[in-house]
C-alpha positions as a LaTeX table, in Angstrom:
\begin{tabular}{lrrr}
\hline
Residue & $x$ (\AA) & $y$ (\AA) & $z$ (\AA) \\
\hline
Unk1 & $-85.10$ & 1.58 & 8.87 \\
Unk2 & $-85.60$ & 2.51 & 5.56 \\
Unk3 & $-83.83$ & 1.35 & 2.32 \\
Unk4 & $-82.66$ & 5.01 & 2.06 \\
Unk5 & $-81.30$ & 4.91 & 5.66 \\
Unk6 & $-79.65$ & 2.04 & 5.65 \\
Unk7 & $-77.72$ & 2.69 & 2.04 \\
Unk8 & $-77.03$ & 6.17 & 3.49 \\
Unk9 & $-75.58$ & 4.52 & 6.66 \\
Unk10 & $-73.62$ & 1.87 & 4.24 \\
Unk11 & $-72.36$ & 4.88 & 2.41 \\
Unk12 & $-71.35$ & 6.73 & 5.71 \\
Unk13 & $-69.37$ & 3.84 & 7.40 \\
Unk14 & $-67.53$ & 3.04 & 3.66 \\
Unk15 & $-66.68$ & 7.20 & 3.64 \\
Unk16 & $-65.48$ & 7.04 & 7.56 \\
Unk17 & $-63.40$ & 3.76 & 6.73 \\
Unk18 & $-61.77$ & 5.38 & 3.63 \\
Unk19 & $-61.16$ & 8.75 & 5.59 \\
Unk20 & $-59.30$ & 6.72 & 8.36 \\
Unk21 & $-57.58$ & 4.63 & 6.11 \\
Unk22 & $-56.06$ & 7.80 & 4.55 \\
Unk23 & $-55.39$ & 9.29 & 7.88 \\
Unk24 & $-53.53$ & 6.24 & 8.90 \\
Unk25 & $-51.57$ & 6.00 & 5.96 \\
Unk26 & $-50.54$ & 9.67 & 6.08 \\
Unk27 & $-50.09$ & 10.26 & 9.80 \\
Unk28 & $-48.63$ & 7.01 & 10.22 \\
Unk29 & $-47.66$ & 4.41 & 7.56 \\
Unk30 & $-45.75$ & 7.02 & 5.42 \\
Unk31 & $-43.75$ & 8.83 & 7.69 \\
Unk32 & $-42.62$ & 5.17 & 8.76 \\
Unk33 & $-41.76$ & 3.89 & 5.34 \\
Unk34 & $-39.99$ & 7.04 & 4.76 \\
Unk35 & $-38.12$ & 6.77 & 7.92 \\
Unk36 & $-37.07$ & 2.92 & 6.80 \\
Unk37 & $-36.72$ & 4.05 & 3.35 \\
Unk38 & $-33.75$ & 6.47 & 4.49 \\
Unk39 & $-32.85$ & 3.59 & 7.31 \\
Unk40 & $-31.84$ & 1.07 & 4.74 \\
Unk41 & $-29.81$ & 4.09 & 2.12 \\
Unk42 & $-28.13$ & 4.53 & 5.16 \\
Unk43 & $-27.27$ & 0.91 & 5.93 \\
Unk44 & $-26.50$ & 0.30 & 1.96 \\
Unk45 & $-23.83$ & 3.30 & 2.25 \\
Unk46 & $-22.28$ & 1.85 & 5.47 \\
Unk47 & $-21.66$ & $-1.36$ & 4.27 \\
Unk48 & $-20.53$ & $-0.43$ & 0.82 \\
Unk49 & $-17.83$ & 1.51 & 2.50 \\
Unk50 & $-17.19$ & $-1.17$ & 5.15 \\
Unk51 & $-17.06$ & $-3.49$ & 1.95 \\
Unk52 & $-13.95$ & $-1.43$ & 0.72 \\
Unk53 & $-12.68$ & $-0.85$ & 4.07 \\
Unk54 & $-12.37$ & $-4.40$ & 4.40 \\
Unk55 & $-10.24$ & $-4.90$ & 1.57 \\
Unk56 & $-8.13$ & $-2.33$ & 2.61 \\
Unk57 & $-7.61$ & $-3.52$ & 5.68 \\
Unk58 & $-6.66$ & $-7.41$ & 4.10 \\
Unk59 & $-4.21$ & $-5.88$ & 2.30 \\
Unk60 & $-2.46$ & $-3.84$ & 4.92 \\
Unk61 & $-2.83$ & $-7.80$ & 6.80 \\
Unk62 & $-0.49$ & $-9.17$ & 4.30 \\
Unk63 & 2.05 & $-6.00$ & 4.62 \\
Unk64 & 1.93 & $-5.96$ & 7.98 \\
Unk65 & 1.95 & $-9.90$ & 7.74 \\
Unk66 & 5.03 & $-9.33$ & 5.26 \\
Unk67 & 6.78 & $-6.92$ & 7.88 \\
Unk68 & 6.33 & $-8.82$ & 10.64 \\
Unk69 & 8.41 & $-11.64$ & 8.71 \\
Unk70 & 11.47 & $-9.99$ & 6.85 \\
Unk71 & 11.91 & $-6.56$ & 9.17 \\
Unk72 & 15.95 & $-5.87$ & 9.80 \\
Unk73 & 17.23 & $-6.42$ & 13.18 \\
Unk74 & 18.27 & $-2.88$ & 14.39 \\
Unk75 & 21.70 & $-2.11$ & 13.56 \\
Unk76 & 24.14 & 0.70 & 13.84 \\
Unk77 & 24.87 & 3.31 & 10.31 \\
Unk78 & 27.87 & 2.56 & 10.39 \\
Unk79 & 27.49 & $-1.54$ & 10.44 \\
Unk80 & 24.85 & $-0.87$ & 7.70 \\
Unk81 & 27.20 & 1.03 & 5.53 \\
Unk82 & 29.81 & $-1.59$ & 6.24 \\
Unk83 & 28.07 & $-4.22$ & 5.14 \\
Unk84 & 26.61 & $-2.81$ & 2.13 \\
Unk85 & 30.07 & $-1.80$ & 0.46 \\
Unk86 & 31.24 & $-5.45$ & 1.42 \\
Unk87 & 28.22 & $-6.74$ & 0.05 \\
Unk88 & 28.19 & $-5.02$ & $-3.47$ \\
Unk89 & 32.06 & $-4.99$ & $-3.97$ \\
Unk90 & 32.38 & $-8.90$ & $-3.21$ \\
Unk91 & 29.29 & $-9.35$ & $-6.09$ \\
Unk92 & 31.12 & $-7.17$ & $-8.20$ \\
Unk93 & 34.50 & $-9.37$ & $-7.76$ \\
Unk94 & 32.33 & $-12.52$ & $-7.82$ \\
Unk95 & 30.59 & $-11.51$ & $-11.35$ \\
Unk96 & 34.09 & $-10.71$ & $-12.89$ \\
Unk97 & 33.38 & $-6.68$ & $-12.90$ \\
Unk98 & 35.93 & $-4.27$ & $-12.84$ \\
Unk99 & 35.11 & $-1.28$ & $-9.85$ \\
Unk100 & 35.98 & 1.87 & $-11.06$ \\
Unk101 & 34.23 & 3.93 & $-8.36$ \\
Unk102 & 32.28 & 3.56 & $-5.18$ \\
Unk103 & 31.31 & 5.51 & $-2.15$ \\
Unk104 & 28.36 & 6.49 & 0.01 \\
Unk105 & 25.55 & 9.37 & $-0.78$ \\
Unk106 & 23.70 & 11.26 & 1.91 \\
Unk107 & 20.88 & 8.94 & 3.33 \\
Unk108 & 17.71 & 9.66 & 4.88 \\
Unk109 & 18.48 & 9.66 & 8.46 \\
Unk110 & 15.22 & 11.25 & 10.75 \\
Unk111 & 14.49 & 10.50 & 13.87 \\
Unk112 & 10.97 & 10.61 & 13.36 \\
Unk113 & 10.76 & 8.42 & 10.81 \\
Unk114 & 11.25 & 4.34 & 11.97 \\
Unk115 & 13.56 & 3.32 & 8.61 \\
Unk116 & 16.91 & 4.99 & 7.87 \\
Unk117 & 18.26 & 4.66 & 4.55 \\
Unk118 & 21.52 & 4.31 & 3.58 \\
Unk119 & 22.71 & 4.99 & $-0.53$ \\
Unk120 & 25.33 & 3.36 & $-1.87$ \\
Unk121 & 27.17 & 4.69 & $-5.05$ \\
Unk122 & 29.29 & 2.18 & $-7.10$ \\
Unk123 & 30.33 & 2.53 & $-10.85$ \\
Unk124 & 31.59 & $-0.98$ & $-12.27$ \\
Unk125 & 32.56 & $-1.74$ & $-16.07$ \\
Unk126 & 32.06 & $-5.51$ & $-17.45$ \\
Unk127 & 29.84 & $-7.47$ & $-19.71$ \\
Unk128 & 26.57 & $-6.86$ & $-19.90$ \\
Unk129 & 25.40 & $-10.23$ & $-18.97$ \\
Unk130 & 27.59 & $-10.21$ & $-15.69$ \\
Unk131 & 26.10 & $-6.79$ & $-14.80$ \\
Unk132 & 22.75 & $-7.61$ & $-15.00$ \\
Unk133 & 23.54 & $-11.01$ & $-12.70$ \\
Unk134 & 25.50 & $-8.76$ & $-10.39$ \\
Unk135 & 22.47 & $-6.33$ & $-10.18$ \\
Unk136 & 20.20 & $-9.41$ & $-9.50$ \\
Unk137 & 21.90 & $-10.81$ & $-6.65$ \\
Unk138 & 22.34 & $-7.17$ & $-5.26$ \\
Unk139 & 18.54 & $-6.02$ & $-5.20$ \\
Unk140 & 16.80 & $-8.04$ & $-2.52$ \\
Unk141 & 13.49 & $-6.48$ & $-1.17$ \\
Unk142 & 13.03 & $-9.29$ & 1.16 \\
Unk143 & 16.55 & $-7.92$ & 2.99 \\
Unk144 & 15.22 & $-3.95$ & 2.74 \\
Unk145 & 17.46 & $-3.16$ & 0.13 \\
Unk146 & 16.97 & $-2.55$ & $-3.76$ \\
Unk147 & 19.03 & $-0.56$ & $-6.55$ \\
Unk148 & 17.21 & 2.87 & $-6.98$ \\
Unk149 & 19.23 & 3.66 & $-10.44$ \\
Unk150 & 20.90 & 2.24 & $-12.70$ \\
Unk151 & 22.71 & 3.70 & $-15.43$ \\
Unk152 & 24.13 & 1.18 & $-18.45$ \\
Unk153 & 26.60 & 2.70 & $-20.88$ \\
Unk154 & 27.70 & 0.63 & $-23.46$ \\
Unk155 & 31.78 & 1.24 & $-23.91$ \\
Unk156 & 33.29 & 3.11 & $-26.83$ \\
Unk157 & 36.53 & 0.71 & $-27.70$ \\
Unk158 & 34.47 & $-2.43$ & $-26.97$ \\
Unk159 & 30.86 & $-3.33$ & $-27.74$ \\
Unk160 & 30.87 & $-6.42$ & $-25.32$ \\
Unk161 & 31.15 & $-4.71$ & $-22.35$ \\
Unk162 & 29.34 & $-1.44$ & $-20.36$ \\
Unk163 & 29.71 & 0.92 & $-17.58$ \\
Unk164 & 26.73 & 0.41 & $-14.79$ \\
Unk165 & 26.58 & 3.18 & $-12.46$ \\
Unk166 & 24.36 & 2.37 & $-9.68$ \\
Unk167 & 22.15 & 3.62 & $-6.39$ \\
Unk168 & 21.79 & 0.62 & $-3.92$ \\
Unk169 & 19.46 & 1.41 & $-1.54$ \\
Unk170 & 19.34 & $-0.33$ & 2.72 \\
Unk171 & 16.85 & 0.40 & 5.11 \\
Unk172 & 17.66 & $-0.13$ & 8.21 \\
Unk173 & 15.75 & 0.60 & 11.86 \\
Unk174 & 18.40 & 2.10 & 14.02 \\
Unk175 & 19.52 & 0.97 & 17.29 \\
Unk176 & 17.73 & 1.73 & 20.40 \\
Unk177 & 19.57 & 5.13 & 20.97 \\
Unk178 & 19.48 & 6.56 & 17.26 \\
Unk179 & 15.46 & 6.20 & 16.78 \\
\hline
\end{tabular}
C-alpha cells in the first residue's frame, strides 16, 4: 500500500467516523436531550406549584388545627340568642353603661351552610373608656362571636360620655335536627 492509499484510507475512516458521529448525535443524542430538556421544565413547574401548594395546605393545618380546638358545641337559636342578650346586657351593667336599646336582627340561618349566625343589636350610652372595655370583653373570636359595627357618637349635653350602637355577631352549628 501506497502512501497515497493509506492517507486516502486515513482520510476515509476520519470522514465515516465524523458522518456517524453526526448521525448519532442527530438521530439519537438530541432528540434525548430534548426529551430531558422538557422532562426537567416539567418537573421544575410541578414542584414550584407543589412548593406553594404546600404552604397552602400548612396554613389551612393551623385553621383546621384552630377549629378543631375552639368549635361551639351545637346548640339550639334560641339558646344562642339567649345567651347572647344575657351576655352583652350583663357587660353593659358590669361596665356602668346605660342600655337604651337592644334586640335581635335577621341572622344567617341556611341549611346548607354548617355555621348559623345570630346578630345582636344593642345601643348603650356611657363613657367612652367603659365602652371600649365593654366592647373588649364582648368580641371574643376564640368563642365564634365578634362585634361587626360599631357606631360611637359622642353626646351633645356632655362631652364625657357617647352613644355606641353595636352589631354582635355568634356563630353557632345547629343542633342535629336544624343542619
Amino acid at each position: 500500500m501506497t502512501s497515497r492509499e493509506r492517507n486516502l484510507l486515513i482520510l476515509l475512516v476520519v470522514m465515516a467516523f465524523l458522518v456517524v458521529n453526526f448521525l448519532a448525535y442527530r438521530v439519537w443524542y438530541a432528540p434525548k436531550m430534548a426529551e430531558m430538556q422538557a422532562t426537567m421544565e416539567s418537573a421544575e413547574q410541578k414542584a414550584e406549584a407543589n412548593e406553594g401548594m404546600g404552604a397552602v395546605l400548612d396554613a389551612v393545618a393551623k385553621d383546621q388545627e384552630w377549629l378543631n380546638r375552639f368549635e361551639p358545641k351545637p346548640t339550639s337559636e334560641g339558646k344562642m340568642k339567649t345567651r347572647m342578650q344575657q351576655l352583652a346586657s350583663n357587660e353593659a351593667v358590669r361596665a356602668g353603661l346605660k342600655i337604651k336599646k337592644e334586640g335581635f336582627v335577621d341572622g344567617v340561618i341556611d341549611p346548607n351552610l354548617h355555621y348559623h349566625r345570630a346578630r345582636y343589636d344593642m345601643e348603650v350610652n356611657g363613657t367612652e373608656a367603659s365602652i371600649y372595655r365593654w366592647l373588649d370583653r364582648l368580641h371574643n373570636p376564640n368563642e365564634f362571636r365578634v362585634v361587626t359595627f360599631v357606631k360611637l357618637e359622642p353626646q351633645r349635653d356632655d362631652a364625657e360620655r357617647a352613644d355606641c350602637r353595636i352589631y354582635l355577631d355568634q356563630w353557632f352549628v345547629p343542633e342535629g335536627d336544624q343542619i
